[in-house]
C-alpha positions as CSV (number, residue, x, y, z in Angstrom):
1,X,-11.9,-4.0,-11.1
2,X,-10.1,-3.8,-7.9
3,X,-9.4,-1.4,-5.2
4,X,-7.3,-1.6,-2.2
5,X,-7.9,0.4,0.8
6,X,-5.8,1.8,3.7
7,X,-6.2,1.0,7.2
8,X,-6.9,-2.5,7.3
9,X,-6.3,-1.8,11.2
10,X,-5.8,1.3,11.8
11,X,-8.8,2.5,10.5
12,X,-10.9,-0.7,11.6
13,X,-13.7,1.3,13.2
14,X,-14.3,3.4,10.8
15,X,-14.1,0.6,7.3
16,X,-16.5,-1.6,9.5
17,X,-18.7,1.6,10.2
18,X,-18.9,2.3,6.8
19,X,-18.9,-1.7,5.1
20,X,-22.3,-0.8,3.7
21,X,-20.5,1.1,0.5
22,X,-17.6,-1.3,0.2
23,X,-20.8,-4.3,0.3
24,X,-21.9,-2.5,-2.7
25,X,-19.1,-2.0,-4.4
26,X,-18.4,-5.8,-4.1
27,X,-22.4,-5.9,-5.4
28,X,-21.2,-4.3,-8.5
29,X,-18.5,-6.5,-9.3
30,X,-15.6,-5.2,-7.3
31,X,-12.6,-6.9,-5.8
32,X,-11.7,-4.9,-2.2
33,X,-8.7,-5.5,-0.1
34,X,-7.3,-3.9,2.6
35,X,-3.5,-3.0,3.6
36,X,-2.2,-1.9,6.7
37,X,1.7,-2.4,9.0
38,X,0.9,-3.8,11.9
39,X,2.1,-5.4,15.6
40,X,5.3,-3.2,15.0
41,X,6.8,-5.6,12.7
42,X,10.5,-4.7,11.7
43,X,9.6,-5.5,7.8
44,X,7.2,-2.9,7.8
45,X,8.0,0.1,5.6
46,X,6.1,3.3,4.1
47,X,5.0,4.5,7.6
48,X,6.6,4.9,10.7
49,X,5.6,1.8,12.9
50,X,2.8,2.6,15.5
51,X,1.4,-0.1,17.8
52,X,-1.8,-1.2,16.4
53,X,-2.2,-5.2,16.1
54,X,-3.7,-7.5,13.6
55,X,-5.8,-10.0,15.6
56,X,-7.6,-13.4,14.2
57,X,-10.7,-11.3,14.7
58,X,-10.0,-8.5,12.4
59,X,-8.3,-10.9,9.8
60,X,-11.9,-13.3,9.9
61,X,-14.2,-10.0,9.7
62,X,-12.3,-9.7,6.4
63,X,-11.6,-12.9,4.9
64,X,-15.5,-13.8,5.6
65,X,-16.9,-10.9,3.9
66,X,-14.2,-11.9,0.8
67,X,-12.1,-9.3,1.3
68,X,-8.5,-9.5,1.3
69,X,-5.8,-8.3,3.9
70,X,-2.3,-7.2,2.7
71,X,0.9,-6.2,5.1
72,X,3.0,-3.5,4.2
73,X,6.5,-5.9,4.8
74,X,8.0,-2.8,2.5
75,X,11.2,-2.2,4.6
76,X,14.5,-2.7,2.9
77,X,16.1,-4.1,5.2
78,X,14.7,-8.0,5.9
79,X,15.8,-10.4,8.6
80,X,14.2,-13.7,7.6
81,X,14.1,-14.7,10.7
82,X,12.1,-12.3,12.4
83,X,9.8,-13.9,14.3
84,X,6.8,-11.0,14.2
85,X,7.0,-11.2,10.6
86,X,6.9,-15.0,10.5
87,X,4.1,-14.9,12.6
88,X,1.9,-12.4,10.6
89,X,3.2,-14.9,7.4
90,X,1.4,-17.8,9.3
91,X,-1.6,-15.9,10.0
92,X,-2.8,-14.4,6.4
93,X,-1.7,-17.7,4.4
94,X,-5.1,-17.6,2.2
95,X,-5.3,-16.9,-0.9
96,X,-7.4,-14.2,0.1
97,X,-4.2,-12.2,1.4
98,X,-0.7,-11.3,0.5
99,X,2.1,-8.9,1.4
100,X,3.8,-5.5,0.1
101,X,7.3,-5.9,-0.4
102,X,10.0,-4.8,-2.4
103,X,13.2,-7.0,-1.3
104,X,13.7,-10.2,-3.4
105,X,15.2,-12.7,-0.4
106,X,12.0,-11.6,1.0
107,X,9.5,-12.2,-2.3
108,X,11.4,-15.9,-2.7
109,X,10.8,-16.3,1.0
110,X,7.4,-15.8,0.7
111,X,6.7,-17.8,-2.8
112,X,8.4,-20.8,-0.9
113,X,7.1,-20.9,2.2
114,X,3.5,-18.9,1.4
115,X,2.7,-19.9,-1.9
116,X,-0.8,-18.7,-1.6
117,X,-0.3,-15.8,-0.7
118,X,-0.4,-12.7,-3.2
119,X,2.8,-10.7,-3.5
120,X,2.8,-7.1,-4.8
121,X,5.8,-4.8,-5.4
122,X,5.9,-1.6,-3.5
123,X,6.2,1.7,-4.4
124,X,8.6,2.3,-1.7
125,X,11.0,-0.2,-4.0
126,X,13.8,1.4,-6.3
127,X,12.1,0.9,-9.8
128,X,11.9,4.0,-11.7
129,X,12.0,3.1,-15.7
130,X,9.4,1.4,-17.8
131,X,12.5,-1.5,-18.1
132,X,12.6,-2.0,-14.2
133,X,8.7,-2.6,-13.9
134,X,9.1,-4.6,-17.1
135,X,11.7,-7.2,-14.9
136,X,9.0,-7.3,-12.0
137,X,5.8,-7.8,-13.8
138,X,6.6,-12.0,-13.9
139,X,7.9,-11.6,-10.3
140,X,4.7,-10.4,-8.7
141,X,0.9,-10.6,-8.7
142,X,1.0,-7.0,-8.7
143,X,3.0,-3.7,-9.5
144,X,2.9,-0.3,-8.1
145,X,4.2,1.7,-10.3
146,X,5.6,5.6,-9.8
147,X,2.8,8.3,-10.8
148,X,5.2,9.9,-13.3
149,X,4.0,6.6,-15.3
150,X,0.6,5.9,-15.4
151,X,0.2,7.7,-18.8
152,X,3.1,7.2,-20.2
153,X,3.2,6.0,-23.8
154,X,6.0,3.6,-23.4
155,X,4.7,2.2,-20.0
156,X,1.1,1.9,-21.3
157,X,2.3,-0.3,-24.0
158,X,5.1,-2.3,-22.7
159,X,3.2,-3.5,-19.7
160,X,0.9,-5.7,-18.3
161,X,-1.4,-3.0,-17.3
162,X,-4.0,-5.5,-15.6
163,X,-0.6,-6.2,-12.9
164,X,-0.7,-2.3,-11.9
165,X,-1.7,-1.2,-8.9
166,X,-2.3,2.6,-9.2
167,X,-1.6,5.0,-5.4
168,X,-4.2,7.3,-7.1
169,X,-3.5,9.9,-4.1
170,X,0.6,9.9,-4.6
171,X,1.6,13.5,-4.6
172,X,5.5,12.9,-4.7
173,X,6.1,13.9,-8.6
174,X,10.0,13.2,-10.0
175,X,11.3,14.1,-6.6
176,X,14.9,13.1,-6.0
177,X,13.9,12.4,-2.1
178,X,11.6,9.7,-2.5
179,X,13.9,6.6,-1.8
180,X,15.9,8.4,0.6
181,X,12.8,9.6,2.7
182,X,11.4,6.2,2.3
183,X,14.5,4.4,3.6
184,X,14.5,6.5,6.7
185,X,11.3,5.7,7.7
186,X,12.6,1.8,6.7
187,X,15.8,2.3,9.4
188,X,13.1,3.5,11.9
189,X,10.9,0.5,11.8
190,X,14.6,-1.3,11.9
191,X,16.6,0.3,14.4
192,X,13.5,0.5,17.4
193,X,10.8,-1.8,18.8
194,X,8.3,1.4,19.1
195,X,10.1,4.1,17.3
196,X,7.1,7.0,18.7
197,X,7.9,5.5,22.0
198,X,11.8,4.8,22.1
199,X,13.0,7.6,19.3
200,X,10.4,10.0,20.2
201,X,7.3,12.1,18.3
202,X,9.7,14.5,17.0
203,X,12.2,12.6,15.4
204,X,9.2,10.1,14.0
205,X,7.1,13.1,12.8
206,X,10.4,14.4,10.7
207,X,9.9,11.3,8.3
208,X,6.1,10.2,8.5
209,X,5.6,14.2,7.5
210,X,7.3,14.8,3.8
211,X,9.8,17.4,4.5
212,X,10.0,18.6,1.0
213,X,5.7,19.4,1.2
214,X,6.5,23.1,1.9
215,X,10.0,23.6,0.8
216,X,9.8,22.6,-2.3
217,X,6.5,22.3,-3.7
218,X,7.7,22.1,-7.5
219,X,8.2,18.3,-6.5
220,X,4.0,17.9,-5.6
221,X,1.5,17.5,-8.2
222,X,-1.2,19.9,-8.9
223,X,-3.2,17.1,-11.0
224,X,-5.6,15.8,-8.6
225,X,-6.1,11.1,-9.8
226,X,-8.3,10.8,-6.9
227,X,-11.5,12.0,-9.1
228,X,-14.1,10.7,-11.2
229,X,-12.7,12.1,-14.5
230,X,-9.1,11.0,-14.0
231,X,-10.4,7.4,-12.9
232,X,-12.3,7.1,-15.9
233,X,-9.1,8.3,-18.3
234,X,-7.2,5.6,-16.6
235,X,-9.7,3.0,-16.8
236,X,-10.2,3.7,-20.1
237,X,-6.1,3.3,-20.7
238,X,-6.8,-0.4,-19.4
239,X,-6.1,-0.1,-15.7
240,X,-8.3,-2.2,-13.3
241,X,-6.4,-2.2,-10.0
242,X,-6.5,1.5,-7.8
243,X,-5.3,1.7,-4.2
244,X,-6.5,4.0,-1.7
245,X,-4.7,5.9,1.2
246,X,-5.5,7.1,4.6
247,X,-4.1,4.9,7.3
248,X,-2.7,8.2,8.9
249,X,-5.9,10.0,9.0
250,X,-8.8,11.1,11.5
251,X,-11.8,8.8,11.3
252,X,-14.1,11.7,10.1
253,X,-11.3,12.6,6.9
254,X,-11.6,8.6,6.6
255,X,-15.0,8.6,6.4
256,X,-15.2,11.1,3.6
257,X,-12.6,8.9,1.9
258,X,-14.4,6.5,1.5
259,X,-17.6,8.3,0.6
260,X,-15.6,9.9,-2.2
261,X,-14.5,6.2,-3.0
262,X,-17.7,5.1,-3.4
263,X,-19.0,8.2,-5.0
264,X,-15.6,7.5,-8.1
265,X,-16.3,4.1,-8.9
266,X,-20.1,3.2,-7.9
């Protein structure tokens, strides 16, 4: 079993703060890694960029305690020769580690130059149907895979479950939005060095903030996958691989996450 948590970074404090739980989750036979988009890197994608650095430090404080650190290169838009991402490239190549991505020149990139390195598909990428995951599932260690799916029939049995990667917290439910919401935030990361800094707090907080959360709420789940019941159904399915949010939130709401983490899967 497996379970990927936010805030690699971002949330550093807090995750080494609370280690004690994720120790005994590893104790119990569980895999933990860690994501986060760092040093303002233009391949990042999912969140708008904020200036929080992955240092040698934080990336040993992981890898020693066998835990693995993933970057969220998710953006659609991928300059091979950016020199930030290239860098951050250099720096996980363990085995241990890997990148979120979802553009192929990038995923050969990496399976050339990084071979170690794990490679999952985001969920920021443009697969929708049981077919498209069904094409990526030989292309990457991992798939994340949209919530409309996880208990669908013909996904169940079509794919490799045990290459899933379920967002157990994703509210965004057959909305029409998603790819264009996510490729906004992608052209932020793109367009500026510091986009809170250069572009401004309101023009950030439009896309890091899902505009459709209180105008259309027919597009937001009511079914709630981040609970003891619903982790059970899915591990039951055949699932073993669940990621965890929270990059974006205070350290106390963290905190609880990860208490509630524990308190699912212990």
């Amino acid at each position: 079993m497996r379970i990927k948590l936010a805030g690699a970074v971002s949330q550093f404090n807090t995750i080494k703060k609370m280690f004690p739980y994720l120790k005994s989750l590893q104790t119990k036979g569980y895999k933990i890694d860690v994501y986060d988009g760092t040093d303002l890197c233009k391949w990042n994608g999912g969140r708008v960029n904020t200036d929080i650095k992955l240092t040698l430090e934080i990336l040993d404080f992981y890898n020693s305690n066998d835990i693995g650190v993933f970057l969220t290169f998710s953006n659609y838009k991928i300059d091979l020769t950016d020199e930030t991402g290239n860098r951050l490239l250099k720096m996980l190549d363990n085995p241990l580690n890997g990148v979120i991505i979802m553009d192929e020149s990038l995923r050969q990139y990496v399976k050339l130059n990084y071979p170690n390195l794990q490679v999952t598909y985001s969920f920021t990428g443009t697969a929708q149907t049981v077919n498209d995951y069904k094409e990526l599932q030989d292309k990457y260690n991992f798939i994340v895979p949209r919530i409309e799916l996880f208990f669908n029939d013909d996904f169940i049995k079509q794919i490799d479950l045990s290459k899933c990667e379920l967002w157990l917290e994703e509210q965004c439910v057959n909305c029409k939005m998603i790819t264009y919401h996510h490729n906004m935030i992608a052209d932020l990361n793109s367009k500026y060095d510091n986009p809170y800094k250069e572009a401004g707090l309101d023009t950030c907080k439009k896309w890091s903030d899902c505009i459709l959360h209180d105008k259309n709420l027919s597009n937001i789940t009511d079914k709630r996958y981040f609970s003891k019941n619903t982790v059970q159904q899915l591990i039951d399915i055949g699932y073993t691989n669940f990621k965890i949010t929270g990059r974006e939130f205070a350290p106390e709401r963290f905190e609880e996450i990860i208490k509630e983490m524990y308190r699912i899967f212990k």
